[in-house]
Backbone as a ProteinNet text record, in pm:
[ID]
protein_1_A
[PRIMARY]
XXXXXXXXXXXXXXXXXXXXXXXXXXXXXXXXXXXXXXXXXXXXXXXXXXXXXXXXXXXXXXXXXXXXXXXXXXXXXXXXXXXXXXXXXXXXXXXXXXXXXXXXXXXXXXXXX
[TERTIARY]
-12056.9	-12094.6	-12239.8	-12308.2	-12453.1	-12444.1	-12572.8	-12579	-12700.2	-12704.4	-12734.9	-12701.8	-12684.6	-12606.2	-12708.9	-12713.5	-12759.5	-12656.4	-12583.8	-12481	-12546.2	-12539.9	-12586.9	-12466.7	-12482.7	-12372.2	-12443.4	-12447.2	-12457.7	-12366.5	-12396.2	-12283.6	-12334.4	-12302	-12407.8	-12530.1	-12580.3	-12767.3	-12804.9	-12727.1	-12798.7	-12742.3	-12828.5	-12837.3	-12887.1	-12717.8	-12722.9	-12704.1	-12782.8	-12776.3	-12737.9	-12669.5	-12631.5	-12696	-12767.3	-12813.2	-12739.6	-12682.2	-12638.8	-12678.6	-12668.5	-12756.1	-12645.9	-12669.1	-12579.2	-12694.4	-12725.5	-12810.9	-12790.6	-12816.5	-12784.3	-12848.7	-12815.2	-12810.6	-12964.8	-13036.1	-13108.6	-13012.8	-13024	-12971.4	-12941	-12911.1	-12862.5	-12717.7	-12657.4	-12507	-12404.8	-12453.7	-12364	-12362.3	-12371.5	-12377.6	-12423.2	-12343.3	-12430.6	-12380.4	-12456.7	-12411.6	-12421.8	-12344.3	-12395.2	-12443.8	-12546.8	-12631.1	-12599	-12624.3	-12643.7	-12698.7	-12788.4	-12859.1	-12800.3	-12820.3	-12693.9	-12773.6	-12851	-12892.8	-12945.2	-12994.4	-13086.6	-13148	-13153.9	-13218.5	-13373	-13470.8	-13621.1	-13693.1	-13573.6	-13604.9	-13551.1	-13615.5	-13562.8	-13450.9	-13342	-13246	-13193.1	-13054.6	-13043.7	-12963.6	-12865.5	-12784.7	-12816.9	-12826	-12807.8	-12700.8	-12628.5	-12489.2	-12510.2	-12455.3	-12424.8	-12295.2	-12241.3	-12087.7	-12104	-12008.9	-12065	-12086.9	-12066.4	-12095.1	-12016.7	-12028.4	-11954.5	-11983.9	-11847.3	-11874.9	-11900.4	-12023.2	-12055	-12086.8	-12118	-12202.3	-12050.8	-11951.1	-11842.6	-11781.8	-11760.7	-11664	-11761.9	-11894.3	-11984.1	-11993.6	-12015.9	-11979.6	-11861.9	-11762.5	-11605	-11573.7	-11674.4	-11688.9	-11738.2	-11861.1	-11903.2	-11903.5	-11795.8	-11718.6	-11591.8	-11533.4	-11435.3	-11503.3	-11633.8	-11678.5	-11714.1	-11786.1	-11782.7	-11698.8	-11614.1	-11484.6	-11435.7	-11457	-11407	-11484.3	-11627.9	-11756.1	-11744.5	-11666.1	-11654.6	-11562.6	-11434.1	-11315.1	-11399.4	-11538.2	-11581.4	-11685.8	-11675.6	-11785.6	-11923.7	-11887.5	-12068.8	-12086.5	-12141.9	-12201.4	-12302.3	-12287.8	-12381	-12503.3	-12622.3	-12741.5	-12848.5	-12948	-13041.5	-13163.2	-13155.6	-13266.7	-13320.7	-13453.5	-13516	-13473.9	-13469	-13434.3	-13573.4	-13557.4	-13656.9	-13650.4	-13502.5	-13497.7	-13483	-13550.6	-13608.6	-13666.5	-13700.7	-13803.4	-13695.1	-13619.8	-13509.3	-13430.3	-13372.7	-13256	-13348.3	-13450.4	-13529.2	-13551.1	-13568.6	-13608.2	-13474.9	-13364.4	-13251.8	-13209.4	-13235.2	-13175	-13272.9	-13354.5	-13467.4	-13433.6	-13391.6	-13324	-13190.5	-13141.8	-12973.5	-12989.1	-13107	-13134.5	-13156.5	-13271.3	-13356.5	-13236.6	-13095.8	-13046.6	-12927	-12888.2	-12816	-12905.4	-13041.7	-13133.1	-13119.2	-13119.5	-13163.2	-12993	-12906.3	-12765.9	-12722.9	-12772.2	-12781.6	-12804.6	-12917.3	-12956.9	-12916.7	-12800.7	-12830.7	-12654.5	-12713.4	-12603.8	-12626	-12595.3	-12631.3	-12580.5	-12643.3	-12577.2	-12580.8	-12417.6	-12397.7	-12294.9	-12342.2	-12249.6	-12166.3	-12050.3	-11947.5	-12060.2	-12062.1	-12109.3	-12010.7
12849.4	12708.7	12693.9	12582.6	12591.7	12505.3	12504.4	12402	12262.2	12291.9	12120.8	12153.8	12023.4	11996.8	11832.3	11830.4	11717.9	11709.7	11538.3	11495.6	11364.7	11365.6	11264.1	11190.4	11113.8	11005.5	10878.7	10909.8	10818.2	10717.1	10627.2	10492	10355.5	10367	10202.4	10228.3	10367.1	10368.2	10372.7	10345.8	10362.7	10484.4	10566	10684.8	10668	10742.2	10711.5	10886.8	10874.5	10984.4	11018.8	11123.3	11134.8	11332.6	11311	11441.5	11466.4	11585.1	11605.8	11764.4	11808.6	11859.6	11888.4	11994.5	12069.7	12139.5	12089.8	12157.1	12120.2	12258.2	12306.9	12155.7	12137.9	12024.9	12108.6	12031.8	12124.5	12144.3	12201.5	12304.8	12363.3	12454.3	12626.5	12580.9	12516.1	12527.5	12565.6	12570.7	12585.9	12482.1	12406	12201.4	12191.4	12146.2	12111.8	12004.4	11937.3	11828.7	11829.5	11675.9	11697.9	11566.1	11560.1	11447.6	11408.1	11274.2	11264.4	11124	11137.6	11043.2	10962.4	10837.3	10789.2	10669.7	10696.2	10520.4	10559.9	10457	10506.4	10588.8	10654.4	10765.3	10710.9	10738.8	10714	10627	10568.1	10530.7	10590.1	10486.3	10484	10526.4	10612.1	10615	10459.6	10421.7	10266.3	10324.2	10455.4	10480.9	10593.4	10643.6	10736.6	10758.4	10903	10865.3	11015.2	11070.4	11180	11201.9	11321.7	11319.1	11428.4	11440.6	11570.8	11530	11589.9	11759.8	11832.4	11932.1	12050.8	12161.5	12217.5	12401.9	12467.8	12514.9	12596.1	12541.2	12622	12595.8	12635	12713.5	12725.1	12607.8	12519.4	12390.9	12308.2	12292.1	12153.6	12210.1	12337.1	12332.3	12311.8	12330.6	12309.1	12181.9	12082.6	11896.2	11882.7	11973.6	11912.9	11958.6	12086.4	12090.1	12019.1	11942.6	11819.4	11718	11681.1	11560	11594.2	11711.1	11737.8	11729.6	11760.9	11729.6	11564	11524.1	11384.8	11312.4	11370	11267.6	11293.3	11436.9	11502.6	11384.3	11396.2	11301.7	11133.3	11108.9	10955.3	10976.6	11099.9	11125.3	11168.6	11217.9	11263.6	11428.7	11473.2	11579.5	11704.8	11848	11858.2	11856.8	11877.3	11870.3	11939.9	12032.6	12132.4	12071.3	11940.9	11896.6	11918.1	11885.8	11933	11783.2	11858.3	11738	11666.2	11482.4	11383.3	11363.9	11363.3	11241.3	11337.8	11450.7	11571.2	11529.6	11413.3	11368.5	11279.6	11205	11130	11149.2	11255.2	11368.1	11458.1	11462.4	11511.1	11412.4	11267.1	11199.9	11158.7	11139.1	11107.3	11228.3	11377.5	11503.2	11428.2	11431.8	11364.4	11275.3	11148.4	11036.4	11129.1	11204	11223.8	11323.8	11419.1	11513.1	11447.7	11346.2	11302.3	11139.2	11132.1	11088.9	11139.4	11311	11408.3	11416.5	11426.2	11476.4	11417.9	11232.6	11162	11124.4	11125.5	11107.2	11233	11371.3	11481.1	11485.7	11409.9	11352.3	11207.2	11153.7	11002.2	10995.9	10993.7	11026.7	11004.5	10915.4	10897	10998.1	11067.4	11151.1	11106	11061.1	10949.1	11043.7	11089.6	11196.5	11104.8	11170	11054.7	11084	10954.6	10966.4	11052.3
9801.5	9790.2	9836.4	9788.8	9796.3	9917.5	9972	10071.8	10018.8	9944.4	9859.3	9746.6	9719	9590.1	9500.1	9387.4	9346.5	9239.8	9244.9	9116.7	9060.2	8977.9	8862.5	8793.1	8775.8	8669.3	8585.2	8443.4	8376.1	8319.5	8341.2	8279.7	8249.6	8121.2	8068.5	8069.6	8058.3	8040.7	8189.6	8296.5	8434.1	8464.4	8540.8	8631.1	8732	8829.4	8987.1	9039.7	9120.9	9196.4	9330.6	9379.1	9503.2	9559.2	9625.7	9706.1	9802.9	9825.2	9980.7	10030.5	10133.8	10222.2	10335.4	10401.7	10479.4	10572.5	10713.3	10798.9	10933.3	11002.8	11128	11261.2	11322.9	11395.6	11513.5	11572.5	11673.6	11834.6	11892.3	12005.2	12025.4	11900.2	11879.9	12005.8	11945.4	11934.7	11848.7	11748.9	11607.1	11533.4	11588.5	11513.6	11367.1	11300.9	11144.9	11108.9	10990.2	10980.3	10831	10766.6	10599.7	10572.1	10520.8	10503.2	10336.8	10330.1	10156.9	10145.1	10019.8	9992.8	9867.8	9854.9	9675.6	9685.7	9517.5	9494.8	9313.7	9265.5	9107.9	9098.9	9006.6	8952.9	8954.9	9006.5	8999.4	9130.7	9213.9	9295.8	9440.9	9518.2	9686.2	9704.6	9764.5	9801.2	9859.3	9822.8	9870.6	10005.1	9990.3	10102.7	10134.9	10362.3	10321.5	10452.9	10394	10533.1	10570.2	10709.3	10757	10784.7	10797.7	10857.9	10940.8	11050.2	11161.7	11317	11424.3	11324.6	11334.9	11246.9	11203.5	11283.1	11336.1	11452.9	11297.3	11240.9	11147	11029.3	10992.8	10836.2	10685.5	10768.5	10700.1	10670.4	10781.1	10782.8	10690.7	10686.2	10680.8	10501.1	10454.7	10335.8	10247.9	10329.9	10296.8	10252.7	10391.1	10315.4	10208.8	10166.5	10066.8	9915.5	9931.8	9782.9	9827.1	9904.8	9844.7	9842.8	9896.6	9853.5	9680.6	9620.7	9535.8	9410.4	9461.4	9363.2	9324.9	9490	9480.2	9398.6	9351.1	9239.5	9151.4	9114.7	8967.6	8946	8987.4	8905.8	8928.1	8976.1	8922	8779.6	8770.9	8672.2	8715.3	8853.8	8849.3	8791.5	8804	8760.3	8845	8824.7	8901.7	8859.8	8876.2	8834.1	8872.4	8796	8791.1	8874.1	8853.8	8907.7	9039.4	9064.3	9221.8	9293.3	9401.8	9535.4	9468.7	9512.4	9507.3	9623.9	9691.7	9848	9977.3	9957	10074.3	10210.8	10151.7	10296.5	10370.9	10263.3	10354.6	10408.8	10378.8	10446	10591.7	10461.6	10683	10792.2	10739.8	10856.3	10937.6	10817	10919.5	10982.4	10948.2	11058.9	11140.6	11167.6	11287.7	11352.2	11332.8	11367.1	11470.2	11392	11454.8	11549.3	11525.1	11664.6	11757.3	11739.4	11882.4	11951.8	11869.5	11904.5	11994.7	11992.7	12057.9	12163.7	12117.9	12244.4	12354.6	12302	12390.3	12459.9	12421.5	12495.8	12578.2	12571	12674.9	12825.5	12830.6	12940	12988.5	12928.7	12940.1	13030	13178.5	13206.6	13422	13472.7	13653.5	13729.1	13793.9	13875.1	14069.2	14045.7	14168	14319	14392.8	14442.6	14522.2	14579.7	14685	14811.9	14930.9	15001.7	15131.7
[MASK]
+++++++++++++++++++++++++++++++++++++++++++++++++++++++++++++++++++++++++++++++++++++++++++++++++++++++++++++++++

């Protein structure tokens, strides 16, 4: 299984696209997560969601050939095409690291007296 995937679906002349993305979380824990981007074909991503995280890159691809499957039976498709929404899938891994980062430390250390 790949670790991105791009599906396409045409219906009524509009084309919608969904990117998803499978990458290692930062703290060299094992952490991964699967990102995906879904909106019109030529534009902005309108959504983008993560799920995770995943102990491995085994499990986090495992989601995303059944999410896979689950778009085939709506009619999506897979598709040759190059990632467009690369940068958006990077800024939210960014968003979701420096949001692990910042709850690591987020924590009083109150001893009994």
């Amino acid at each position: 299984m790949p670790r991105n995937l791009i599906l396409i679906r045409n219906c009524s002349g509009i084309s919608t696209r969904i990117e998803c993305e499978i990458r290692p979380l930062a703290g060299d824990r094992g952490l991964w997560t699967l990102l995906c981007a879904a909106g019109m074909a030529g534009a902005q991503p309108s959504a983008i969601k993560a799920q995770g995280p995943f102990h491995g890159p085994c499990v986090a691809e495992g989601l995303l050939a059944s999410v896979a499957a689950s778009l085939a039976v709506q009619g999506y498709v897979v598709s040759e095409e190059p990632p467009i929404w690369c940068l958006h899938l990077q800024a939210e891994l960014r968003r979701l690291n420096a949001e692990r980062c910042q709850h690591l430390g987020d924590f009083q250390f109150r001893p009994d007296p």
